[in-house]
PDB file with SEQRES, HELIX, SHEET and CRYST1 records, atoms N, CA, C and O in Angstrom:
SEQRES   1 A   86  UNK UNK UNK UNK UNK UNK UNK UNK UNK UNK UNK UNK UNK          
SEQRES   2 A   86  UNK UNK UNK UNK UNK UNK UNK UNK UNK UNK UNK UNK UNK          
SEQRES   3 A   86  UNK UNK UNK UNK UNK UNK UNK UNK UNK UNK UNK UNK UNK          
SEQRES   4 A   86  UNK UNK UNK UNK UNK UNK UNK UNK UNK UNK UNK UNK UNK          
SEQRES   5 A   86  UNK UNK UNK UNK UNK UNK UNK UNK UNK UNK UNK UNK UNK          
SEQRES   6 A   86  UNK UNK UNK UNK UNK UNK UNK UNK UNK UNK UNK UNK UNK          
SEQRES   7 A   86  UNK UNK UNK UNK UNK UNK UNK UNK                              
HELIX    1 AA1 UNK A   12  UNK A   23  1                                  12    
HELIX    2 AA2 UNK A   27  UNK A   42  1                                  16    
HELIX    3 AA3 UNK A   53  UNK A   58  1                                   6    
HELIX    4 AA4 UNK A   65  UNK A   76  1                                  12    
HELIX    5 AA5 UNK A   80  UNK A   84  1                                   5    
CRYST1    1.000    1.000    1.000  90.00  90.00  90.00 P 1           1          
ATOM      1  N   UNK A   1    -116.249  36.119  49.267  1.00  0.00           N  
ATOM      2  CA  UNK A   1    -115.212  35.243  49.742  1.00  0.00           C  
ATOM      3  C   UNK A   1    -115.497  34.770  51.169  1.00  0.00           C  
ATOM      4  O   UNK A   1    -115.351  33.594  51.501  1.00  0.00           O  
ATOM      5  N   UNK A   2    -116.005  35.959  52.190  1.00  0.00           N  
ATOM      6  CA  UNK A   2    -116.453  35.453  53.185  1.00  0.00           C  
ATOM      7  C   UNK A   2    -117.669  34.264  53.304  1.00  0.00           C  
ATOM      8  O   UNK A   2    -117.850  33.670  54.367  1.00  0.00           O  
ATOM      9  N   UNK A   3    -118.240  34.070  52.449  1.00  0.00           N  
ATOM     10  CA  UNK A   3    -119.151  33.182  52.240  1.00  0.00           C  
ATOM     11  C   UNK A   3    -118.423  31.485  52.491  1.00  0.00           C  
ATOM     12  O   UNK A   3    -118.527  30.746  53.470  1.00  0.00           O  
ATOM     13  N   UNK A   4    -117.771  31.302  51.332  1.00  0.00           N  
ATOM     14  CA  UNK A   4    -116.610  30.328  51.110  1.00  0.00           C  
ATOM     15  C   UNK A   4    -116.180  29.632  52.190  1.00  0.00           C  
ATOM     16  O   UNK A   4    -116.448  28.471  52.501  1.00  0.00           O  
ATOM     17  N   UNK A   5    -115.327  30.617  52.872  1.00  0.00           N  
ATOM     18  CA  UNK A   5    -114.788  29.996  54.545  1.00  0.00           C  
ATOM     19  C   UNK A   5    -115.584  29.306  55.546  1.00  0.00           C  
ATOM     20  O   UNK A   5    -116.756  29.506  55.865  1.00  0.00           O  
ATOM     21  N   UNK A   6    -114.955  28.669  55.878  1.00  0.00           N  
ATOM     22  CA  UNK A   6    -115.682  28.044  57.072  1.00  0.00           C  
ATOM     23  C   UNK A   6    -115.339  28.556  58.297  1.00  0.00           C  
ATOM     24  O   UNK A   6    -114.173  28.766  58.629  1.00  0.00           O  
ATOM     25  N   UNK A   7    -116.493  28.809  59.126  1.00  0.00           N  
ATOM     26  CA  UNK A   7    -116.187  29.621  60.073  1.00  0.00           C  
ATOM     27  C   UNK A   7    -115.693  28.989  61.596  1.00  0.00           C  
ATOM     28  O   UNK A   7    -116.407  28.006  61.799  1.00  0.00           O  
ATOM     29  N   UNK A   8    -115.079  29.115  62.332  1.00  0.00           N  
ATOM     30  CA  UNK A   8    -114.485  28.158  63.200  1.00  0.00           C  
ATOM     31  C   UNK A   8    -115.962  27.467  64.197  1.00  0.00           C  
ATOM     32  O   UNK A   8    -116.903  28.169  64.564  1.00  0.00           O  
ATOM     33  N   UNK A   9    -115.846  26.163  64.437  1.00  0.00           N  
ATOM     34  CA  UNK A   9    -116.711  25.777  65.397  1.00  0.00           C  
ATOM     35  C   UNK A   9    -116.654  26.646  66.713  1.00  0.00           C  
ATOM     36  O   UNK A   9    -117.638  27.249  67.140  1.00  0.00           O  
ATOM     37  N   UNK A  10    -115.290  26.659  67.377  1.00  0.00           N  
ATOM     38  CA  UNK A  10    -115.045  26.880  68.998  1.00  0.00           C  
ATOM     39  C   UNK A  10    -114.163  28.110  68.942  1.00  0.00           C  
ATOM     40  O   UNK A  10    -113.055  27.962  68.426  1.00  0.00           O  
ATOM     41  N   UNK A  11    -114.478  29.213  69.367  1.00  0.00           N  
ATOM     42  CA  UNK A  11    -113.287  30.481  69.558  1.00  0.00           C  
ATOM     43  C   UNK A  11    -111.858  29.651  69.966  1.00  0.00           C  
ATOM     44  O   UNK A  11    -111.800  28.607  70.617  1.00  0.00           O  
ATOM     45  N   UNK A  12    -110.918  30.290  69.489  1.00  0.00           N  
ATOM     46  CA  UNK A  12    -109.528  29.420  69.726  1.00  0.00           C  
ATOM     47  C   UNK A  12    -109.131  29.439  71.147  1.00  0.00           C  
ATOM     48  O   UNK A  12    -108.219  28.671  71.454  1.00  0.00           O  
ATOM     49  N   UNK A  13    -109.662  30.198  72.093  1.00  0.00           N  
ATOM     50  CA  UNK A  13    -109.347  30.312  73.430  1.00  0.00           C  
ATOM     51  C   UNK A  13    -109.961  28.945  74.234  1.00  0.00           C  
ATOM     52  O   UNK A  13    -109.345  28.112  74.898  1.00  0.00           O  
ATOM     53  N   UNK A  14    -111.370  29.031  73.928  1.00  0.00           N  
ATOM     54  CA  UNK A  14    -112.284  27.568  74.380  1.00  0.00           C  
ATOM     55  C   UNK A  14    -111.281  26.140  73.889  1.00  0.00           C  
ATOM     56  O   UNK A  14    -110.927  25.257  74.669  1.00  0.00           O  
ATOM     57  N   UNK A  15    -110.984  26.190  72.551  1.00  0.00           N  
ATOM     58  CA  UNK A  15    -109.791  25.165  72.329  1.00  0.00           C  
ATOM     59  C   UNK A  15    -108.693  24.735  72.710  1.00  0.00           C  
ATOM     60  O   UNK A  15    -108.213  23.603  72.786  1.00  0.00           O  
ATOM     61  N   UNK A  16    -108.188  26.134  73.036  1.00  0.00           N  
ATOM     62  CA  UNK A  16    -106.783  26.299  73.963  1.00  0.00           C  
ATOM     63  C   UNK A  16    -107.199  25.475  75.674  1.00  0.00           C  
ATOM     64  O   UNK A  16    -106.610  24.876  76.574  1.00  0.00           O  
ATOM     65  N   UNK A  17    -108.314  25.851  75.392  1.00  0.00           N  
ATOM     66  CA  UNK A  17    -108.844  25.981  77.156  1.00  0.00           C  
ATOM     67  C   UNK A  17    -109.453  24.111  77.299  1.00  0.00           C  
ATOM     68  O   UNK A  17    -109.465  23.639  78.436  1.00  0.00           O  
ATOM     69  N   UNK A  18    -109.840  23.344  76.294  1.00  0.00           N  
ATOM     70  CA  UNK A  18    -110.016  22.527  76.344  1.00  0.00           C  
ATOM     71  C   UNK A  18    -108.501  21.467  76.352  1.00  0.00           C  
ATOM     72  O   UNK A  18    -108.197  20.682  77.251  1.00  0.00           O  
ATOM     73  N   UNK A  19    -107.713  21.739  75.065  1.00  0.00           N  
ATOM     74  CA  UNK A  19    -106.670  21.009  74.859  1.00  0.00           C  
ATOM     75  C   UNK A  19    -105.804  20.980  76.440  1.00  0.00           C  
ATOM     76  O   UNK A  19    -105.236  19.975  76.869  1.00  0.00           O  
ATOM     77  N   UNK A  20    -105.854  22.175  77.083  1.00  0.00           N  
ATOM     78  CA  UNK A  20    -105.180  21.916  77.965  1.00  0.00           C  
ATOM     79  C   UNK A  20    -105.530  21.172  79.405  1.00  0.00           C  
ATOM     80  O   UNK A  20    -104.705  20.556  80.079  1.00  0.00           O  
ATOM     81  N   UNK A  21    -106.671  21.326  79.674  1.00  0.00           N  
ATOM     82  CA  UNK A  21    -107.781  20.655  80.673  1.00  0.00           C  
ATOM     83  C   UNK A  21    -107.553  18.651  79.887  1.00  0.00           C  
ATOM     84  O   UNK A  21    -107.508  17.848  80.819  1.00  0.00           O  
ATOM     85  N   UNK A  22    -107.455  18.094  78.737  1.00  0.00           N  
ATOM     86  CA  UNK A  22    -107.075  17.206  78.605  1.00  0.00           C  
ATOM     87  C   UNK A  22    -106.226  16.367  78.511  1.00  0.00           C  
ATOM     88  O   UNK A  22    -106.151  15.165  78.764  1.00  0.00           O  
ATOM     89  N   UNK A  23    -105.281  17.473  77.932  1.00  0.00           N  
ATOM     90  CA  UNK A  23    -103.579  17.021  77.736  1.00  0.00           C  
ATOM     91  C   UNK A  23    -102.685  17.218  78.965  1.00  0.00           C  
ATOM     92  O   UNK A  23    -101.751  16.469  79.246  1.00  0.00           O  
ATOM     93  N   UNK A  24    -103.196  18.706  79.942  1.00  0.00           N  
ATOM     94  CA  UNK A  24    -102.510  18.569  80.740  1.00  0.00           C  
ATOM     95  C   UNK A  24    -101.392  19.491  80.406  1.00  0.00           C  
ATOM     96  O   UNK A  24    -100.453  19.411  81.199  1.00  0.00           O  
ATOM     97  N   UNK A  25    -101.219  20.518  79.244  1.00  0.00           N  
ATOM     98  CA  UNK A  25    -100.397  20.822  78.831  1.00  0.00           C  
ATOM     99  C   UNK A  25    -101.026  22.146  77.903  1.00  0.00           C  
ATOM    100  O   UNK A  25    -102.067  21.802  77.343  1.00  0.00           O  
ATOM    101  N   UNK A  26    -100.685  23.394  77.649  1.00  0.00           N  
ATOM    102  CA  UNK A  26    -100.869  23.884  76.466  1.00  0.00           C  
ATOM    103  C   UNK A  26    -100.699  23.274  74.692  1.00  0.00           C  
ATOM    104  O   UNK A  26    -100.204  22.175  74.439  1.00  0.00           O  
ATOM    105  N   UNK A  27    -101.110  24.042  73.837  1.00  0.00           N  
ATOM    106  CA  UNK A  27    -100.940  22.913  72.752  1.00  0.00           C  
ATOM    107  C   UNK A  27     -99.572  23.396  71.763  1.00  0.00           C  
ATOM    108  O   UNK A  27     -99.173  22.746  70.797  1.00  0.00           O  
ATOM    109  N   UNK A  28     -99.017  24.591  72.218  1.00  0.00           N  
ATOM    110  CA  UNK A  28     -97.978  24.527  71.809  1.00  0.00           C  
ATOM    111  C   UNK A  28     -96.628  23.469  72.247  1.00  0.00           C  
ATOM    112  O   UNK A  28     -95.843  22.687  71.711  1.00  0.00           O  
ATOM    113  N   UNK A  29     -96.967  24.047  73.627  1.00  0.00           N  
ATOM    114  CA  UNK A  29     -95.815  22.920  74.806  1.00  0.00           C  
ATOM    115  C   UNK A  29     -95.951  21.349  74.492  1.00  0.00           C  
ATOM    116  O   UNK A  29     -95.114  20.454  74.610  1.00  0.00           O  
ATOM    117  N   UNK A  30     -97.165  21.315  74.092  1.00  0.00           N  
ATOM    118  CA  UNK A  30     -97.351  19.596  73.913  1.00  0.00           C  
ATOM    119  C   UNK A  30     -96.434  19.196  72.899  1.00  0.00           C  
ATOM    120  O   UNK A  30     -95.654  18.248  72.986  1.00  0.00           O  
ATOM    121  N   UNK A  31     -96.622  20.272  71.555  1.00  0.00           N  
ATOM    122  CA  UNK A  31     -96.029  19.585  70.011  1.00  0.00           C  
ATOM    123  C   UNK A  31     -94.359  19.864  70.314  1.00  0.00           C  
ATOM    124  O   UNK A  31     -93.401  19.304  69.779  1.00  0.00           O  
ATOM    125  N   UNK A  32     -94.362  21.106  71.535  1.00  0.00           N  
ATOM    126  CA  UNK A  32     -92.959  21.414  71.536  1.00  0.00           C  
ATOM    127  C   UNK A  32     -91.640  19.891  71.745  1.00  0.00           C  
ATOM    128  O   UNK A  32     -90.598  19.397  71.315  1.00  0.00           O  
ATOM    129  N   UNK A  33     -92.842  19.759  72.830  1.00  0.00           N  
ATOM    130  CA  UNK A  33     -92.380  18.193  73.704  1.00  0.00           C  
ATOM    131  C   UNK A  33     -92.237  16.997  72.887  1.00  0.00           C  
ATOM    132  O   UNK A  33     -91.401  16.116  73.085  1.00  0.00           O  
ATOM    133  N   UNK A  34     -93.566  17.033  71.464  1.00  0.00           N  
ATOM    134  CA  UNK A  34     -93.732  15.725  70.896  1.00  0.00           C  
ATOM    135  C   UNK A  34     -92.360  16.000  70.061  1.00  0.00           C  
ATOM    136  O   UNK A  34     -91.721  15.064  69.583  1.00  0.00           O  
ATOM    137  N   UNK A  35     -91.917  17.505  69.910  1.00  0.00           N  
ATOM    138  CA  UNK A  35     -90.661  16.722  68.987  1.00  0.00           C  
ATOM    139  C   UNK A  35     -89.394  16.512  69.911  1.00  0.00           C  
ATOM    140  O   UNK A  35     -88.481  15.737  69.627  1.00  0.00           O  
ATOM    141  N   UNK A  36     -89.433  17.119  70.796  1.00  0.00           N  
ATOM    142  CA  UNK A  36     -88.137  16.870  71.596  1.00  0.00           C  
ATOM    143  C   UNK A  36     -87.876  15.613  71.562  1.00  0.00           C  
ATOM    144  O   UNK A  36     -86.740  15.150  71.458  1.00  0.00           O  
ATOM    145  N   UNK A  37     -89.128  14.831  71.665  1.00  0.00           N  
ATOM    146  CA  UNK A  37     -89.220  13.181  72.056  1.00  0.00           C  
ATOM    147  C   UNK A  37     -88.736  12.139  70.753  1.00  0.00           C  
ATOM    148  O   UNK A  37     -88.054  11.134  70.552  1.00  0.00           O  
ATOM    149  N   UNK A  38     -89.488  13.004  70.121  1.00  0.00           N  
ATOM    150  CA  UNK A  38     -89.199  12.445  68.397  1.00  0.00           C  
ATOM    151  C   UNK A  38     -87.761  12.637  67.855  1.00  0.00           C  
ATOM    152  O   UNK A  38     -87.416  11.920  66.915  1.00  0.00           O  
ATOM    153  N   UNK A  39     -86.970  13.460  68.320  1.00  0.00           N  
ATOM    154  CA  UNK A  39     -85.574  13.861  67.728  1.00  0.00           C  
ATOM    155  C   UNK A  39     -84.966  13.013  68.801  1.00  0.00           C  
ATOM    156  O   UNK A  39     -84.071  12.303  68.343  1.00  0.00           O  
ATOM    157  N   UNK A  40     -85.173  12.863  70.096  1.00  0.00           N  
ATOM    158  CA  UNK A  40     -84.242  11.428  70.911  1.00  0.00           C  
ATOM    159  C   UNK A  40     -84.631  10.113  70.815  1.00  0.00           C  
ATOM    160  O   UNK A  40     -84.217   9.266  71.606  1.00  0.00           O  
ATOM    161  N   UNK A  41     -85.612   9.793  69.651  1.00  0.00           N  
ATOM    162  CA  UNK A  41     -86.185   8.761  69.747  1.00  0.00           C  
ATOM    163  C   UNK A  41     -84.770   8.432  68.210  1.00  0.00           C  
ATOM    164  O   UNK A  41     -83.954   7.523  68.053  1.00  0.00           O  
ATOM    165  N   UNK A  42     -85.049   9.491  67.503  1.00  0.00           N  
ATOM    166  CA  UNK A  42     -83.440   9.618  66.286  1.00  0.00           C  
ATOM    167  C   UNK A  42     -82.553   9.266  66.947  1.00  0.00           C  
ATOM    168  O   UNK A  42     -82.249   8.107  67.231  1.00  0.00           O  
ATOM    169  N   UNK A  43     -81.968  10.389  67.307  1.00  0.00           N  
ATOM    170  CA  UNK A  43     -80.692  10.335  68.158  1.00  0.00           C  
ATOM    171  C   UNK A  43     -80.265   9.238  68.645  1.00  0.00           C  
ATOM    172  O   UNK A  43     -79.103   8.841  68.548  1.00  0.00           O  
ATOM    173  N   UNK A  44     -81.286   8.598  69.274  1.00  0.00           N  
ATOM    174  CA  UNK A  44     -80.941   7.188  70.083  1.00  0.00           C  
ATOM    175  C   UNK A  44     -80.637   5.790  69.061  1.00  0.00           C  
ATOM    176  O   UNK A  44     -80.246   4.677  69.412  1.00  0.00           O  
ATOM    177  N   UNK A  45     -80.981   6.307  67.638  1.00  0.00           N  
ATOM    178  CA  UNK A  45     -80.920   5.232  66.891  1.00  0.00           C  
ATOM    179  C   UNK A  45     -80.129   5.330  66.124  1.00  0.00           C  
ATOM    180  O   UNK A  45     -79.751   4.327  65.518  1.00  0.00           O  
ATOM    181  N   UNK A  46     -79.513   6.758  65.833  1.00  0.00           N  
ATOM    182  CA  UNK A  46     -78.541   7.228  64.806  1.00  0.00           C  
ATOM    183  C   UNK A  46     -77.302   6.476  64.945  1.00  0.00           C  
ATOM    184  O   UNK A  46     -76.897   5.969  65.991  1.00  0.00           O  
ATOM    185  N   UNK A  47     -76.749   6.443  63.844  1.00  0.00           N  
ATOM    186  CA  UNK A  47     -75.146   6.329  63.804  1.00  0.00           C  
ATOM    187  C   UNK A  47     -74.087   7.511  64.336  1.00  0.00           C  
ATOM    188  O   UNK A  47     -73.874   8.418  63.532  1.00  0.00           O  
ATOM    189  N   UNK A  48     -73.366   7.574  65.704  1.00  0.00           N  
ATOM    190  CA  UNK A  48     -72.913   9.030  65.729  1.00  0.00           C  
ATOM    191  C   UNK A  48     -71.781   9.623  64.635  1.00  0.00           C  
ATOM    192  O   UNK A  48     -71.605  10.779  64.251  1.00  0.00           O  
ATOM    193  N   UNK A  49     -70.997   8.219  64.243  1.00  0.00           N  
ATOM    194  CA  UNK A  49     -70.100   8.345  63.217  1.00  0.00           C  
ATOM    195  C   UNK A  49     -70.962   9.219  61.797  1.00  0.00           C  
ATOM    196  O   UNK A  49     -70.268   9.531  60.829  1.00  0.00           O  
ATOM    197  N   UNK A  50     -71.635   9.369  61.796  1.00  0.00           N  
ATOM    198  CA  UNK A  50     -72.332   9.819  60.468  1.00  0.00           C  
ATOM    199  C   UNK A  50     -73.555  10.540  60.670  1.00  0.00           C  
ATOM    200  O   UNK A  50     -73.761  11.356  59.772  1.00  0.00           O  
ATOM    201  N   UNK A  51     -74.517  10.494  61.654  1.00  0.00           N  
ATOM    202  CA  UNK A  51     -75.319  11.354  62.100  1.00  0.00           C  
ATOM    203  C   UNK A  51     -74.831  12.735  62.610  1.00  0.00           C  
ATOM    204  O   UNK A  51     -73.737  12.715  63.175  1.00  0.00           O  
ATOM    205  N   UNK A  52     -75.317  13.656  62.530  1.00  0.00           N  
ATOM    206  CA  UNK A  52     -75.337  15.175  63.187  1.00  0.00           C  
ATOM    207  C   UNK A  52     -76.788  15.511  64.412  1.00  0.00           C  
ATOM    208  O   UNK A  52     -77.765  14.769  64.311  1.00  0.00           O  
ATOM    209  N   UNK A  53     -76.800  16.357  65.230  1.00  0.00           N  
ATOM    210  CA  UNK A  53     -77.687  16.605  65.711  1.00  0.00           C  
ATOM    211  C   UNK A  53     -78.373  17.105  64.756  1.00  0.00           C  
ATOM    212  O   UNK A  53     -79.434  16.688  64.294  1.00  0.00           O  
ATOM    213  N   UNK A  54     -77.557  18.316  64.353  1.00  0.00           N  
ATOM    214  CA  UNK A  54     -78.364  19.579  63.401  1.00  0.00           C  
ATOM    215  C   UNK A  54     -79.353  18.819  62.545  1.00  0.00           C  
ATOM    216  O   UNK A  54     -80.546  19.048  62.748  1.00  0.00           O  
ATOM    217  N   UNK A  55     -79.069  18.092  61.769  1.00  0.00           N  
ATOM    218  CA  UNK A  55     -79.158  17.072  61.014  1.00  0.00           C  
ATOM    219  C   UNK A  55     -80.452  16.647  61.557  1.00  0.00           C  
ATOM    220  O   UNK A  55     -81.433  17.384  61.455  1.00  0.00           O  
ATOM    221  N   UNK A  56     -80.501  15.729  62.015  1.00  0.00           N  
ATOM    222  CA  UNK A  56     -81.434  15.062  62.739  1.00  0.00           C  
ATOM    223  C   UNK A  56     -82.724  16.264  63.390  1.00  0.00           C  
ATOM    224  O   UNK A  56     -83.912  16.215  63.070  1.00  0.00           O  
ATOM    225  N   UNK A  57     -82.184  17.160  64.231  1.00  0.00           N  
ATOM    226  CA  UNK A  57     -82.781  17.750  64.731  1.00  0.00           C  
ATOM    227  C   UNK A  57     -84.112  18.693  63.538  1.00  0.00           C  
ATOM    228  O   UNK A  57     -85.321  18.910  63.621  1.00  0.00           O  
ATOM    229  N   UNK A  58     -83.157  18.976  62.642  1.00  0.00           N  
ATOM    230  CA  UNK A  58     -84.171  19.563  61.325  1.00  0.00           C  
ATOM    231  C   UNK A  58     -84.591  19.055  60.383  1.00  0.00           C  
ATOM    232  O   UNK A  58     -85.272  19.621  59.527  1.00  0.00           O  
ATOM    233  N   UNK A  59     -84.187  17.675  60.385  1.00  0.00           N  
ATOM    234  CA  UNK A  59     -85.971  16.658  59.826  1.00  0.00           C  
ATOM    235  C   UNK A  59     -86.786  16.781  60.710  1.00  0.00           C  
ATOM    236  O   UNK A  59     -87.623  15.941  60.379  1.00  0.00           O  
ATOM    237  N   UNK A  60     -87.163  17.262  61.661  1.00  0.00           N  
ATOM    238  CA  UNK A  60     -88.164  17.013  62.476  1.00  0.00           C  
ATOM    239  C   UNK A  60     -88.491  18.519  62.787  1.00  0.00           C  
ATOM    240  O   UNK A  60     -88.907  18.657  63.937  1.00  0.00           O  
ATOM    241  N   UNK A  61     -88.398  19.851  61.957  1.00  0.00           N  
ATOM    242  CA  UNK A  61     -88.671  20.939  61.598  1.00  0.00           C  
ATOM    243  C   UNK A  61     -88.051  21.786  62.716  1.00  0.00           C  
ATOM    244  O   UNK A  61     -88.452  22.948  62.772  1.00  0.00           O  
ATOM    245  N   UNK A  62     -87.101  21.378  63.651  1.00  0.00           N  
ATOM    246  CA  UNK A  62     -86.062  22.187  64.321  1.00  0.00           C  
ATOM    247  C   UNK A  62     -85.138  23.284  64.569  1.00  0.00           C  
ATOM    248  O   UNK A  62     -84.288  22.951  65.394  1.00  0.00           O  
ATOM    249  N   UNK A  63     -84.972  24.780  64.037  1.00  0.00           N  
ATOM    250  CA  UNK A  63     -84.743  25.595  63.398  1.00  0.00           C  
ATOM    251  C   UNK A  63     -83.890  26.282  64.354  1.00  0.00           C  
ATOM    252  O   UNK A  63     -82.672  26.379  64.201  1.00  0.00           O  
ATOM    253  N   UNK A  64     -84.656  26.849  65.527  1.00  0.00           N  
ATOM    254  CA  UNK A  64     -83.744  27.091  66.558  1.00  0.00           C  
ATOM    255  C   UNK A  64     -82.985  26.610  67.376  1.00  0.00           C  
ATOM    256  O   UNK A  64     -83.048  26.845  68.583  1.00  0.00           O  
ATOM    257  N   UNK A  65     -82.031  25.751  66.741  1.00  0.00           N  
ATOM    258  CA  UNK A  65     -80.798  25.091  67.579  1.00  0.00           C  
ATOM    259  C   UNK A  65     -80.553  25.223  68.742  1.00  0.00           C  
ATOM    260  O   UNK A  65     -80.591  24.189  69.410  1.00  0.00           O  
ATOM    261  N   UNK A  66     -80.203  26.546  69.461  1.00  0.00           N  
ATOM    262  CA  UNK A  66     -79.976  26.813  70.741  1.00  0.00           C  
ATOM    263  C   UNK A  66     -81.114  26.383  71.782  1.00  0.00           C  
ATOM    264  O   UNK A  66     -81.149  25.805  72.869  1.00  0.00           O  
ATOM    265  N   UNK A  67     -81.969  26.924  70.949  1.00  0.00           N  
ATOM    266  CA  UNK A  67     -83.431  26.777  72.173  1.00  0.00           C  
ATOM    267  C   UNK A  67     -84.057  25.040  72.188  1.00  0.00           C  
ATOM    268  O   UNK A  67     -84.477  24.352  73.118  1.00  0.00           O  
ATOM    269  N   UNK A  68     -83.937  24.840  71.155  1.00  0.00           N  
ATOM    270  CA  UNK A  68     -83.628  23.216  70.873  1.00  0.00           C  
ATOM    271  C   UNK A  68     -83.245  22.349  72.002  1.00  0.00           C  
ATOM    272  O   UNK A  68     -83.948  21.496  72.542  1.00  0.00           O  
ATOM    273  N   UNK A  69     -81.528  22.824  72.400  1.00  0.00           N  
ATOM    274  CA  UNK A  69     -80.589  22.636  72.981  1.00  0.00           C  
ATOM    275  C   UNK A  69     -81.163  22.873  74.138  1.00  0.00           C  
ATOM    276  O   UNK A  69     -81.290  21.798  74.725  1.00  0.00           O  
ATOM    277  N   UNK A  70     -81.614  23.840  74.817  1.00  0.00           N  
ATOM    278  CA  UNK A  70     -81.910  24.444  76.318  1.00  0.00           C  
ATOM    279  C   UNK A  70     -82.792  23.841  76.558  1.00  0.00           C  
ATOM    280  O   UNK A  70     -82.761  23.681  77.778  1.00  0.00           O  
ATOM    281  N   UNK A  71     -84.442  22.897  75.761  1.00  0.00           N  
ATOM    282  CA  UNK A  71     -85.216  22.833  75.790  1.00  0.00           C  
ATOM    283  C   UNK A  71     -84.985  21.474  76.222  1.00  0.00           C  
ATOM    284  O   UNK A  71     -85.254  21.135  77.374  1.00  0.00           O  
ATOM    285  N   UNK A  72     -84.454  20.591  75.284  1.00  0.00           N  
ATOM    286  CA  UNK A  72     -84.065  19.462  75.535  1.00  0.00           C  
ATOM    287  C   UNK A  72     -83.172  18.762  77.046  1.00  0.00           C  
ATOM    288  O   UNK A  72     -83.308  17.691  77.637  1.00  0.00           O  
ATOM    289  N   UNK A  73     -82.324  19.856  77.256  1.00  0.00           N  
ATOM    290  CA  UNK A  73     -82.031  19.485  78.548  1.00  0.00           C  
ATOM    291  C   UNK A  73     -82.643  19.496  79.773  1.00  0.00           C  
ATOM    292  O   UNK A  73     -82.464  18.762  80.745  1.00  0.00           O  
ATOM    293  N   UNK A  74     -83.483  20.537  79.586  1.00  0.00           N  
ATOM    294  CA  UNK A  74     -84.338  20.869  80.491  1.00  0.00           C  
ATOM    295  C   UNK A  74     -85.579  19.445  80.574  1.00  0.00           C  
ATOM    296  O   UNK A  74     -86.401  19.400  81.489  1.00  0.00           O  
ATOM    297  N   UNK A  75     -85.534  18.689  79.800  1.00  0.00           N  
ATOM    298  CA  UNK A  75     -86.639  17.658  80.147  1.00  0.00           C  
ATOM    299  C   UNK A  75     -85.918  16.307  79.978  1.00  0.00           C  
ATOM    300  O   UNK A  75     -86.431  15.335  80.533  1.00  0.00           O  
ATOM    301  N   UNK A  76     -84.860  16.152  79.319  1.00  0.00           N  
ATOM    302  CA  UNK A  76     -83.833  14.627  79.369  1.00  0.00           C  
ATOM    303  C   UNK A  76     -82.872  14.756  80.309  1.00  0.00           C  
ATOM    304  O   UNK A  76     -82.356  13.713  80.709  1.00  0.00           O  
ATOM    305  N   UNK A  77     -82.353  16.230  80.949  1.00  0.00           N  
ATOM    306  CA  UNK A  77     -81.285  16.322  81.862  1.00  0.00           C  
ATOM    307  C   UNK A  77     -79.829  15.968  81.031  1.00  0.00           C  
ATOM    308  O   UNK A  77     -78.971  15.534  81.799  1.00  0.00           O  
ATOM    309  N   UNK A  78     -79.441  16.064  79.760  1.00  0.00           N  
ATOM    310  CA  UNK A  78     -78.715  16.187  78.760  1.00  0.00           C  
ATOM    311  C   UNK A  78     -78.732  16.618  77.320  1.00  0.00           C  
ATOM    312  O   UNK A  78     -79.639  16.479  76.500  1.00  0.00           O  
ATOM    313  N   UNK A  79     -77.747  17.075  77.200  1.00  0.00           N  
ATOM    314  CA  UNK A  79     -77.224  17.577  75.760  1.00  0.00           C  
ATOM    315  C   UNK A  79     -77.750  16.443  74.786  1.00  0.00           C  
ATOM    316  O   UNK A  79     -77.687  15.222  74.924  1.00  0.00           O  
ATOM    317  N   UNK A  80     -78.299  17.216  73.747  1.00  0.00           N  
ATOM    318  CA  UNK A  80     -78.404  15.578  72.592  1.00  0.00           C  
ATOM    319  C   UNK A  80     -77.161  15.090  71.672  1.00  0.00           C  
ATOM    320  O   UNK A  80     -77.147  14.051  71.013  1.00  0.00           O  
ATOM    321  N   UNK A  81     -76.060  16.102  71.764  1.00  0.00           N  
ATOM    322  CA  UNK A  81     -74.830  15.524  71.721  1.00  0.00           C  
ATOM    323  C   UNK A  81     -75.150  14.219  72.459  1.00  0.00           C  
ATOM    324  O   UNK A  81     -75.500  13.143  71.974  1.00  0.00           O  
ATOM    325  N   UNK A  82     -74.991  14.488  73.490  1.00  0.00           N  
ATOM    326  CA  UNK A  82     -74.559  13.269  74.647  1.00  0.00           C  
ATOM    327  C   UNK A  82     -75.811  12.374  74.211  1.00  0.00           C  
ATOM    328  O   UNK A  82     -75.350  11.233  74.189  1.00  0.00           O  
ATOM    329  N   UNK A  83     -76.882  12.326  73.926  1.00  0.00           N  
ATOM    330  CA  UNK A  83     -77.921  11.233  73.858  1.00  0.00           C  
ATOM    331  C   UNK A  83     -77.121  10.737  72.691  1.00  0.00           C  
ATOM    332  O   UNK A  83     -76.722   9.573  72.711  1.00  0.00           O  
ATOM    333  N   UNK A  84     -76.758  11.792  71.324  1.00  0.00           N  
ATOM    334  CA  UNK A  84     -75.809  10.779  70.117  1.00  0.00           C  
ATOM    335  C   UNK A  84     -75.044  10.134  70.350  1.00  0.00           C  
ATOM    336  O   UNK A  84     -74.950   9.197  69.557  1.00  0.00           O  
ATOM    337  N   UNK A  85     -74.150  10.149  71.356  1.00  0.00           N  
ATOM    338  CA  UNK A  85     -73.129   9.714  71.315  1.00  0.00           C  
ATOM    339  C   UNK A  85     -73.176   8.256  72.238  1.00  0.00           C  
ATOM    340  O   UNK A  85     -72.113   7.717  72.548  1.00  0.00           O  
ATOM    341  N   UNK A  86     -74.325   7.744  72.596  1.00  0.00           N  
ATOM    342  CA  UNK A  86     -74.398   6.976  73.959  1.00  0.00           C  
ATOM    343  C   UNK A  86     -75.231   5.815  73.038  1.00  0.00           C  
ATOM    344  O   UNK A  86     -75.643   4.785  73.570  1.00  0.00           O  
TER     345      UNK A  86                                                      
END                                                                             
């Protein structure tokens, strides 16, 4: 079975160590960010009468609500309530 696999080009640290030297960012923090961006890019277009955050927030694979919540303010300077509702 070991045969089968393909074995990684770059140890995952050298990758880590590259992605971030380019992006500027770790590569978790990056995708963390790409959805924050992606769920107010929703939000901003939603209907609030009929949209939910929750909603919105977990098409875009969102799970931990709270941290969601903390995460998001911390880089828009608001609640995404408040981005729905505006």
């Amino acid at each position: 079975m070991e045969q089968l696999a393909p074995r990684p080009v770059f140890p995952s640290e050298t990758l880590r160590e590259t992605f971030q030297q380019y992006f500027g960012v770790p590569p978790v923090r990056y995708l963390n960010r790409r959805t924050l961006h992606q769920v107010r890019s929703a939000l901003k277009a939603a209907d609030p009468s009929v949209a939910t955050v929750t909603e919105i927030a977990t098409r875009f694979g969102v799970w931990e609500l709270g941290r969601f919540a903390r995460d998001y303010r911390v880089l828009f300077g608001e609640l995404p309530s408040e981005t729905l509702r505006h």
